[in-house]
C-alpha positions as CSV (number, residue, x, y, z in Angstrom):
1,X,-45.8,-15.1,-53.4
2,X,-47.0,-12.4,-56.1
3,X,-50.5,-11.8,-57.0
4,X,-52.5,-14.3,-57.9
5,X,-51.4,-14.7,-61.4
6,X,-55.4,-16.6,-62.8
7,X,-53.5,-18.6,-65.9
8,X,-50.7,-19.9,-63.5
9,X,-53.7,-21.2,-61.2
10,X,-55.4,-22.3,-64.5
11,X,-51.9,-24.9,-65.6
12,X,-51.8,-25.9,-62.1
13,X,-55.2,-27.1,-62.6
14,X,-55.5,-28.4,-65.6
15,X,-52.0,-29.9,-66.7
16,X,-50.2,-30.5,-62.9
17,X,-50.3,-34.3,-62.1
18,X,-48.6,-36.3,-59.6
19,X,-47.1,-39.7,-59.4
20,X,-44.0,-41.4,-61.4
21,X,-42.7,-40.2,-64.6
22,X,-40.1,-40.7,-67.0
23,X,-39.4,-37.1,-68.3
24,X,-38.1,-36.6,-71.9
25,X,-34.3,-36.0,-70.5
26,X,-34.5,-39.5,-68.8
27,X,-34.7,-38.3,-65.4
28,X,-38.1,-39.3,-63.3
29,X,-40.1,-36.9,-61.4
30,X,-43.2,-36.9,-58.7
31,X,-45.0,-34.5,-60.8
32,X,-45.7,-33.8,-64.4
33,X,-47.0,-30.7,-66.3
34,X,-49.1,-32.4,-68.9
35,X,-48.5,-29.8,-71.9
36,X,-51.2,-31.4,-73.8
37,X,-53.8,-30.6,-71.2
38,X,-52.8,-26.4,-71.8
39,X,-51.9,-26.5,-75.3
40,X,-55.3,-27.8,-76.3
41,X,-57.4,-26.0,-74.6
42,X,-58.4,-22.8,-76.4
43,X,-59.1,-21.1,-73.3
44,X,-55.4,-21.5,-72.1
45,X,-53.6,-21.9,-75.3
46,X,-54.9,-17.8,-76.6
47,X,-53.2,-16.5,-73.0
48,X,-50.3,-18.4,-73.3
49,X,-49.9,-17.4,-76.8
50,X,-50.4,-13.7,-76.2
51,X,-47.7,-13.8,-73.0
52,X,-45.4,-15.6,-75.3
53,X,-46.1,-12.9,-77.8
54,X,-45.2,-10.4,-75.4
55,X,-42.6,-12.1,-74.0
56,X,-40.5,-12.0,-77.7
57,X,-41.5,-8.4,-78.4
58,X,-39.7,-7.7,-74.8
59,X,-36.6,-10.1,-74.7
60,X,-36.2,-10.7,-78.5
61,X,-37.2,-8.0,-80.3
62,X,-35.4,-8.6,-83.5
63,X,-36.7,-11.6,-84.0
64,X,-38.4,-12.0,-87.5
65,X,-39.7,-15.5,-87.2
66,X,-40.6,-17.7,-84.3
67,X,-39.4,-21.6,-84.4
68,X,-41.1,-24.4,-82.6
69,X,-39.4,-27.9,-82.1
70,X,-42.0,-30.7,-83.2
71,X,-44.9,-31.8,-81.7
72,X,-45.2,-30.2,-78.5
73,X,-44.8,-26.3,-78.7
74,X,-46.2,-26.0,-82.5
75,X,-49.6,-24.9,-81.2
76,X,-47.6,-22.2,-78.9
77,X,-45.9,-20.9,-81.9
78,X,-48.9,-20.9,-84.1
79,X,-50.8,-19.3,-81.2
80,X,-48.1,-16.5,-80.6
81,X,-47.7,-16.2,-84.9
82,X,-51.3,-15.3,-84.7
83,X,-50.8,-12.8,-82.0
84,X,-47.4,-11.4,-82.9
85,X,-47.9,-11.7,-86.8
86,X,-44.1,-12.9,-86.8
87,X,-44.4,-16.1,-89.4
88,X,-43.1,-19.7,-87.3
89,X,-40.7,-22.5,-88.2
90,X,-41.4,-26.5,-87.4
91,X,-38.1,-28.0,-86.5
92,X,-38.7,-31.6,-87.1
93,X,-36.8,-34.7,-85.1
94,X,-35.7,-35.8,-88.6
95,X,-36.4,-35.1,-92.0
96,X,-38.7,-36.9,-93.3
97,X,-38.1,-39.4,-95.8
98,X,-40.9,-37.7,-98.6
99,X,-42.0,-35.0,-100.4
100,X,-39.2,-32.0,-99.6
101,X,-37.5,-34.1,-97.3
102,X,-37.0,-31.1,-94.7
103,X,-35.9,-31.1,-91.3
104,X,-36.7,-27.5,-90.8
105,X,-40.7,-26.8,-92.3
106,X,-41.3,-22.9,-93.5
107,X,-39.7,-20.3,-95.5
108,X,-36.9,-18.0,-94.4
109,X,-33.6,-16.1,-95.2
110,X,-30.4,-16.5,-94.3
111,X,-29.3,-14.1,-91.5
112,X,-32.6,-13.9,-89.9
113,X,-33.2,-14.2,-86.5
114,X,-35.3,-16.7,-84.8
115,X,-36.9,-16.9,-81.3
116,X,-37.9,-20.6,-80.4
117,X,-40.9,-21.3,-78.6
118,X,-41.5,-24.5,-76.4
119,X,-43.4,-25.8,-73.7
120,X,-41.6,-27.6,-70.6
121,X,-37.9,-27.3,-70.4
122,X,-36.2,-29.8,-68.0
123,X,-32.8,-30.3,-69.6
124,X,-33.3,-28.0,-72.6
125,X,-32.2,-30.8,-74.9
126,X,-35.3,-30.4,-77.2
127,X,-34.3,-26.6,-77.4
128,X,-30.6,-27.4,-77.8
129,X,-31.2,-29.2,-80.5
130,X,-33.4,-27.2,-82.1
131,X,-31.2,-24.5,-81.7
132,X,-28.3,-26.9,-83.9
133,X,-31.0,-27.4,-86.4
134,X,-31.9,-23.6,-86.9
135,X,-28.0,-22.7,-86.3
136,X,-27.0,-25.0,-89.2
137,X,-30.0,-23.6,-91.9
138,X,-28.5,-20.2,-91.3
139,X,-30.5,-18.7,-89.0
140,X,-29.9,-16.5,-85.7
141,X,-31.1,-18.1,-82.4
142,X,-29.9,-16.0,-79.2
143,X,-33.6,-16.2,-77.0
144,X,-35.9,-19.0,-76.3
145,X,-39.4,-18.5,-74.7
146,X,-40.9,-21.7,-72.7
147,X,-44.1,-21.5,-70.9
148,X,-42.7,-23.4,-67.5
149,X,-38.9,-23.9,-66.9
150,X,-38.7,-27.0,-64.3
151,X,-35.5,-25.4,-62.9
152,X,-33.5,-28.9,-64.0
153,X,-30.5,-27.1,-65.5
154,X,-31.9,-26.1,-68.7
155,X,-31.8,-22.5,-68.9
156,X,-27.8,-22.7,-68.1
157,X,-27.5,-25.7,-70.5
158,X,-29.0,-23.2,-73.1
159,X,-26.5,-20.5,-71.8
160,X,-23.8,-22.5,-72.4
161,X,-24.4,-22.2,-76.5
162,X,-25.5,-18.3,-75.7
163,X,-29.0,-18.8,-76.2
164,X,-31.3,-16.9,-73.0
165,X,-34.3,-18.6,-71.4
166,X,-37.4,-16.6,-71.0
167,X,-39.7,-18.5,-69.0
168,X,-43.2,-17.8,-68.5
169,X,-43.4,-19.7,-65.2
170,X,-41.1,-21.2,-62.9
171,X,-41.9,-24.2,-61.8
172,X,-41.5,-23.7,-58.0
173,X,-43.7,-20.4,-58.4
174,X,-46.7,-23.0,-59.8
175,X,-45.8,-25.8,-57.5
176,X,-46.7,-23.3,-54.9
177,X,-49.8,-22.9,-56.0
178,X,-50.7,-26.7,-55.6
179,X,-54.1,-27.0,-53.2
């Protein structure tokens, strides 16, 4: 194992639970990384924000805007916008049925290209998705930074419509951590 990494040890301990889940892609799991529990706390959401920041100027450095599928990673990407100074896109589950009626919430340009930020990826769905959404407004989507990839297939389902996964953590590297 590497270094002691302090806000690895921090997710295990805050957002790591165990028992029986139903995950988002249908399967179950023994454990759960609670995204709520990281994404609203200040002192974990301003590191995760300035690794994801990092993490775009590295892997996806002509990115213009970030994207976040709603609910879950919207405070990532508003917490890397406000470290990176690159603007951020909502990508909605549907459009909603007032006002603009958009599925996809912020300004851009055709042709630009897009990094999308999200939280857990088991299956990628969420991102794939996302990335459809994006694909079809006109936008360029080619790297995706998640804060814990639970090694469940996503990252190749996401290489499969040429999109790269840039996790922050693994999930075996924090399960290692467990106490």
């Amino acid at each position: 194992m590497s270094a002691p990494d302090p806000l690895a040890a921090a997710l295990v301990e805050h957002a790591y639970l165990e028992g029986d889940f139903l995950l988002r892609s249908g399967k179950r799991s023994r454990y759960y990384l609670d995204k709520y529990r990281f994404e609203t706390r200040p002192e974990l959401l301003r590191p995760i924000g300035e690794r994801i920041a990092a993490n775009v100027r590295e892997h996806a450095p002509d990115a213009t805007r970030l994207a976040a599928p709603a609910l879950g990673a919207v405070a990532l990407a508003a917490a890397a916008s406000l470290e990176s100074g690159l603007p951020f896109l909502i990508v909605r589950d549907a459009a909603k049925e007032y006002g603009t009626a958009n599925r996809l919430e912020g300004l851009y340009e055709d042709g630009e290209c897009v990094c999308l930020i999200e939280d857990v990826v088991t299956s990628g769905g969420a991102l794939l998705e996302s990335v459809a959404v994006l694909r079809d407004a006109g936008l360029v989507v080619h790297t995706a930074v998640c804060v814990v990839d639970r090694e469940e297939g996503g990252a190749d389902a996401l290489a499969r419509h040429a999109v790269r996964l840039r996790p922050l953590f693994r999930a075996g590297e924090l399960l290692a951590r467990r106490k």
